[in-house]
C-alpha positions as CSV (number, residue, x, y, z in Angstrom):
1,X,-8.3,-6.5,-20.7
2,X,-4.5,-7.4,-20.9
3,X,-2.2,-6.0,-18.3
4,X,1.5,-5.8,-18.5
5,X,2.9,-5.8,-15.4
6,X,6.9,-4.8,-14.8
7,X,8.6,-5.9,-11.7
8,X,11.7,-4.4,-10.1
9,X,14.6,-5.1,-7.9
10,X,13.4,-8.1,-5.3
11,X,10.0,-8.2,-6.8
12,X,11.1,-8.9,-9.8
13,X,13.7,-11.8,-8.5
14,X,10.4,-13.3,-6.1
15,X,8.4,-13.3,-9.9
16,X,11.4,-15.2,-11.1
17,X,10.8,-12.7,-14.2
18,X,11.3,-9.3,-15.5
19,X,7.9,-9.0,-16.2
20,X,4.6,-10.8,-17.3
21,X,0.9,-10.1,-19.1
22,X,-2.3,-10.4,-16.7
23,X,-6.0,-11.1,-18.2
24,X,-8.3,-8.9,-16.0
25,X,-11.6,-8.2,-16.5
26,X,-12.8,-4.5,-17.9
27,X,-13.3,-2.8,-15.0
28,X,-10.5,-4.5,-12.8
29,X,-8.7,-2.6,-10.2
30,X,-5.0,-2.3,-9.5
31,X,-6.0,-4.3,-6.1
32,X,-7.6,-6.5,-7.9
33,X,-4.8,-6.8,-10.1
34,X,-2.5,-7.3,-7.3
35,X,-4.9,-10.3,-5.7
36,X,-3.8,-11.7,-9.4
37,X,0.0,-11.2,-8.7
38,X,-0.5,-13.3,-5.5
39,X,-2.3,-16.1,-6.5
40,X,0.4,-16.9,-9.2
41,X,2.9,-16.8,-7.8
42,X,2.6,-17.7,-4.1
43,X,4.4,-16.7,-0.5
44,X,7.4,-15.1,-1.2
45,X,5.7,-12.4,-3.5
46,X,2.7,-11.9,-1.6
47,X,4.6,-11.1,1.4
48,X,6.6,-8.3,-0.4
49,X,3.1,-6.9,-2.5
50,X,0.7,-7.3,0.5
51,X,0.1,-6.9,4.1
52,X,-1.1,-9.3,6.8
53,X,-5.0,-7.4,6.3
54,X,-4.3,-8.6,2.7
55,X,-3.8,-4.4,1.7
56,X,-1.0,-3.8,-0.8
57,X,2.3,-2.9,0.7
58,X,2.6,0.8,1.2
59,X,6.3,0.7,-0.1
60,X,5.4,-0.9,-3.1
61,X,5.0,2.3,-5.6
62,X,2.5,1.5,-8.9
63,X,3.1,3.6,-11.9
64,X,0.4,3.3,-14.4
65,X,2.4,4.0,-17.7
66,X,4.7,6.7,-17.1
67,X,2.4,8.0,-14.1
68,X,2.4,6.9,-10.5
69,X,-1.2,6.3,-9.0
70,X,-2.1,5.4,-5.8
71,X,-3.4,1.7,-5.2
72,X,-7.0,3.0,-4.1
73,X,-7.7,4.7,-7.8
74,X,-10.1,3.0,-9.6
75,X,-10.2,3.8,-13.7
76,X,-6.3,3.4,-13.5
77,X,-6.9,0.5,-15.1
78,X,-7.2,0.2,-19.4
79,X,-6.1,-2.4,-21.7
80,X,-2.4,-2.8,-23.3
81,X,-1.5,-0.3,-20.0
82,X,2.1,-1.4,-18.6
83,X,1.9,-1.2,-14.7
84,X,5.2,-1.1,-13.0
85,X,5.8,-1.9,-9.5
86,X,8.5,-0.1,-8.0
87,X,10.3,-2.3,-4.5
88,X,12.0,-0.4,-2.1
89,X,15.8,-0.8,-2.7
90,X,18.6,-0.7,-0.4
91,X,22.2,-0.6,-0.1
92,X,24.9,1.6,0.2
């Protein structure tokens, strides 16, 4: 399946892009999915999607389409789905 996979505020400047399309297999996880994330694009990203165990980043929100899911579900998953991470933001 083919993932779409939007990032915002500093996840999307670590990516170095707005957003970008995953090849998963069919029953892939959003874990699994965020193991992806990591391995493409290194450090800087990793850091912000996952902890030091390797789990993803509580802060780090995942919407599934217009519906936020929590990183454990496992059929969130389908193909042409858009996945947006959601980063913490600051400021004042």
């Amino acid at each position: 399946m083919v993932v779409t996979v939007e990032y915002t505020a500093q996840l999307k400047r670590a990516a170095g892009k707005p957003r970008e399309d995953f090849e998963l297999g069919e029953s892939a996880t959003l874990i699994e999915l965020v193991n992806a994330i990591a391995d493409r694009h290194g450090a800087e990203l990793t850091r912000m999607l996952k902890t030091a165990d390797g789990t993803p980043q509580s802060t780090v929100i995942p919407f599934v389409g217009d519906d936020q899911v929590r990183w454990d579900a496992s059929d969130a998953l389908r193909d042409g789905i858009t996945v947006t991470l959601l980063s913490p933001i600051s400021g004042g």
